[in-house]
C-alpha positions as CSV (number, residue, x, y, z in Angstrom):
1,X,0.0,0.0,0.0
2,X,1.8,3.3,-1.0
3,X,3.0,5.5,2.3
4,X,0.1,7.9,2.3
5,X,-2.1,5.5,3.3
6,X,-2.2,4.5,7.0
7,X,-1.4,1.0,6.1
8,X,1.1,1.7,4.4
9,X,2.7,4.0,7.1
10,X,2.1,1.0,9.6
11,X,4.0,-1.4,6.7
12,X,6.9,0.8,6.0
13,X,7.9,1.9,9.3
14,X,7.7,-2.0,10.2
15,X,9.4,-3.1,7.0
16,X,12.8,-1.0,7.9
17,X,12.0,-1.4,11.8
18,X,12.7,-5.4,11.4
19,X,15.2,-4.7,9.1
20,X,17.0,-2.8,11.6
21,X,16.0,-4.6,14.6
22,X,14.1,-2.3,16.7
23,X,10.8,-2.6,17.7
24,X,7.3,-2.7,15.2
25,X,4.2,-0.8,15.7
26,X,1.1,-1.8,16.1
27,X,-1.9,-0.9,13.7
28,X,-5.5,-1.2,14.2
29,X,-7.8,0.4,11.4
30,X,-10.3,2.5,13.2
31,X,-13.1,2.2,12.2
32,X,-12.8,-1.1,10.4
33,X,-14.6,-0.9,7.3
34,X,-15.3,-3.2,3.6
35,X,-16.7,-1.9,0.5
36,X,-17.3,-4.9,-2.0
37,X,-18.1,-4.2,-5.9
38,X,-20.7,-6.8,-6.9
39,X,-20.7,-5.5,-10.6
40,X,-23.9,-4.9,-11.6
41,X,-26.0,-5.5,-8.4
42,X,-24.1,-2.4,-6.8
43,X,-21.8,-3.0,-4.3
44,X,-22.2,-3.6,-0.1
45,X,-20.7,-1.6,2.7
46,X,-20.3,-2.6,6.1
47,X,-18.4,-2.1,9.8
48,X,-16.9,-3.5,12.1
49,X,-15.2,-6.8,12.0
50,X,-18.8,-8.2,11.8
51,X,-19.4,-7.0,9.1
52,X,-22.8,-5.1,9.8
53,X,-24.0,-4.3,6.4
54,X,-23.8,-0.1,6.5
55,X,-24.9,0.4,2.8
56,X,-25.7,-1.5,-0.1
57,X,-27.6,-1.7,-3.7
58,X,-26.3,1.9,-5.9
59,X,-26.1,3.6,-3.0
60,X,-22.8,1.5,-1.9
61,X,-21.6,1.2,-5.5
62,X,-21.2,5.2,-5.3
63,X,-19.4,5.6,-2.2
64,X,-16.7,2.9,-3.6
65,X,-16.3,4.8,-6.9
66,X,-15.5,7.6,-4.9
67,X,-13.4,5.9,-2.4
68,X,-11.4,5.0,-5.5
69,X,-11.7,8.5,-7.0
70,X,-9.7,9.4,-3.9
71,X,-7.3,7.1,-3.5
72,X,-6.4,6.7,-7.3
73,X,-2.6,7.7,-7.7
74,X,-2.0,11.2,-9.2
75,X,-2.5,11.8,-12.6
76,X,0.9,12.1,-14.9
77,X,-0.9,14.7,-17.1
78,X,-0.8,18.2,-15.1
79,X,-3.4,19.4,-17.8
80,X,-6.1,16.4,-16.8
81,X,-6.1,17.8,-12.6
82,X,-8.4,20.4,-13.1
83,X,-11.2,17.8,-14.5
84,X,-10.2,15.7,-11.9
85,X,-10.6,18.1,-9.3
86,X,-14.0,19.5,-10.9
87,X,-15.7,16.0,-11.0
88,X,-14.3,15.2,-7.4
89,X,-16.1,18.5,-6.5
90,X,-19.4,17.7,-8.1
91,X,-19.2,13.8,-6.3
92,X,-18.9,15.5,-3.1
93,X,-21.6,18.0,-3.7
94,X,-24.3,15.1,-4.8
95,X,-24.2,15.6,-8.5
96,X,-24.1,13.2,-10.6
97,X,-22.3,13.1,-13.3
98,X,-19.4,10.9,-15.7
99,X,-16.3,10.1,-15.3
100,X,-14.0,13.2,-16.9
101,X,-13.0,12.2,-20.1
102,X,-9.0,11.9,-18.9
């Protein structure tokens, strides 16, 4: 998982810690959480180690497309940011709309 992501932090830090012999950290996601793409049923999201089913049906299936909006990497193209940014904006607000054209 690349460093920016708390996992990742966790994974790195213990990656060189055991390489250099000194003691690991712990990591505990808080709040636990799964978002599952079923294709074209939606998608389900739920808590806890449980699982309690939080969301599901379209409603899930747009909460993970914007999960993944988020955590995509960065864009290469500097001129392709803006309509990223732009259709990030209009998620966030409650629009909908397509995917820019990147």
């Amino acid at each position: 998982m690349p460093v920016r992501h708390p996992h990742g932090e966790a994974a790195g830090h213990n990656a060189a810690a055991d390489l250099l012999g000194v003691p690991l950290v712990d990591f505990t996601p808080d709040p636990y959480v799964t978002c599952l793409d079923l294709g074209s049923p939606g998608a389900v999201f739920t808590t806890g180690r449980d699982r309690q089913v939080q969301l599901d049906g379209a409603e899930a299936k747009s909460l993970k497309e914007t999960i993944l909006d988020v955590i995509h990497p960065p864009l290469d193209d500097a001129e392709d940011t803006p309509l990223l940014v732009e259709h990030l904006k209009s998620r966030s607000a409650g629009e909908v709309s397509a995917s820019p054209a990147l």
